[in-house]
N, C-alpha and C positions, 0 to 999 in steps of 0.2 A: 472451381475456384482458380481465379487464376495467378498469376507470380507475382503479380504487384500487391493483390489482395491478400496473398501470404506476410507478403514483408510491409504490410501497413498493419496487420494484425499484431504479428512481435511486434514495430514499433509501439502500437498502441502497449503494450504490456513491459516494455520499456521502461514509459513512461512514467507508466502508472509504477511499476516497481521502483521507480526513483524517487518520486513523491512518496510512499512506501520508507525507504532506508531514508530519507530528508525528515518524518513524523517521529522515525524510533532514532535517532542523533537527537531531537531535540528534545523526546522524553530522557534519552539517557545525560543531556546534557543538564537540564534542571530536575534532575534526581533530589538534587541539595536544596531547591529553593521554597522556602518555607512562606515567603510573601509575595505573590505577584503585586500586579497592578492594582488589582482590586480588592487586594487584601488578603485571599487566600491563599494556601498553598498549589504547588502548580499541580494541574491535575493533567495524569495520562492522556494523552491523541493517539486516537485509532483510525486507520483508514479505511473507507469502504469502500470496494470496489460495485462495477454494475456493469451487465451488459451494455458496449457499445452498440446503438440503431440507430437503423434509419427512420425508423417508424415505431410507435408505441400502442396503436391499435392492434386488437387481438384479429383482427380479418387481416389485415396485412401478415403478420405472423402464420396466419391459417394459411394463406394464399402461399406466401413465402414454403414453407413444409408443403403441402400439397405438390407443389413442383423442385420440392428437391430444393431450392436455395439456402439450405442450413449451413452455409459453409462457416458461417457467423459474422460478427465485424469488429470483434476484440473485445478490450475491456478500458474501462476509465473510472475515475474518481469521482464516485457521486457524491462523498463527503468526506469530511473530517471528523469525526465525533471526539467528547470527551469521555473518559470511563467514568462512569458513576459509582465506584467503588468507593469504601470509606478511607479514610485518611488514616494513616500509621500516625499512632500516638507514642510519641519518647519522652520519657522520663529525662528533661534536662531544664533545673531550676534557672540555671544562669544565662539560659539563652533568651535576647529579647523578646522571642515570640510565644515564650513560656505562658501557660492560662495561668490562673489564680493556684492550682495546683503540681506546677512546675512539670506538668506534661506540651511536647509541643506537636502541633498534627504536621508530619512531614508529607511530601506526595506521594501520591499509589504509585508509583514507580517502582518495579519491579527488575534491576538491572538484569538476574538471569534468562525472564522472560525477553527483555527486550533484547539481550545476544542471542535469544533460540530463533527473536523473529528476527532478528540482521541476517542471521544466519539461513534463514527462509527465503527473503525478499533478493537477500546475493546469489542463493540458487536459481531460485525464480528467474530473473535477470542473466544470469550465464545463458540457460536452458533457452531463453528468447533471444541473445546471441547468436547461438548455435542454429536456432532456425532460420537464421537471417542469412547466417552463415553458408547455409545446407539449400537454401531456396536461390543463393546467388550462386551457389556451385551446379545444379540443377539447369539455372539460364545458363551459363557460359556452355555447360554443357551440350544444351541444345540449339546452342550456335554452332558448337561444331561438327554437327550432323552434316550438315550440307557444304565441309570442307570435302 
């Protein structure tokens, strides 16, 4: 592997950790909203990540391991999804979005979960910093060999 394929890998994971902490800001931002667009409550966004390739056949893969090129090519965003969790039901008659029995379904929004995953995705993203960090102290490095 060599030093640019290092530091395109952090970037790739960057990336994807920014899209990442950009999903949990805006489930923490509509924690409160009980009617989107289409009517429902806003429901949870999760992000999936996936191996980034160059190739998606399994001989290519074989061939790739067979000679050692595991060094990988990072990661990205192969979706968004929404949780399919049930909706928190509250007891509040006066609110407009009240049923017939004065319960209202607010979003699966879970605030402490979503500070455990900020708090994951901000590690996650330092940790790929520091690689980037460590892989361009590495080159200067070995520019100065041949002072």
């Amino acid at each position: 592997m060599g030093i640019f394929s290092a530091l395109d890998i952090s970037a790739s994971g960057l990336t994807a950790q920014r899209v990442r902490m950009d999903t949990i800001s805006q489930n923490i931002a509509n924690a409160g909203t009980t009617r989107t667009a289409d009517g429902t409550p806003y429901r949870r966004r999760e992000v999936v990540f996936e191996e980034r390739s160059d190739s998606n056949s399994f001989s290519q893969a074989l061939e790739n391991a067979s000679n050692k090129l595991n060094g990988g090519n990072g990661v990205r965003v192969s979706s968004i999804v929404e949780d399919p969790t049930e909706f928190k039901k509250v007891y509040d008659p006066g609110h407009p979005d009240a049923d017939a029995e004065g319960y209202v379904n607010m979003p699966n929004v879970d605030i402490v979960t979503e500070m455990v995953n900020m708090i994951s995705a901000t590690r996650s993203y330092e940790a790929n910093v520091t690689s980037i960090n460590a892989t361009k102290s590495m080159a200067l490095k070995a520019l100065e060999i041949g002072k």
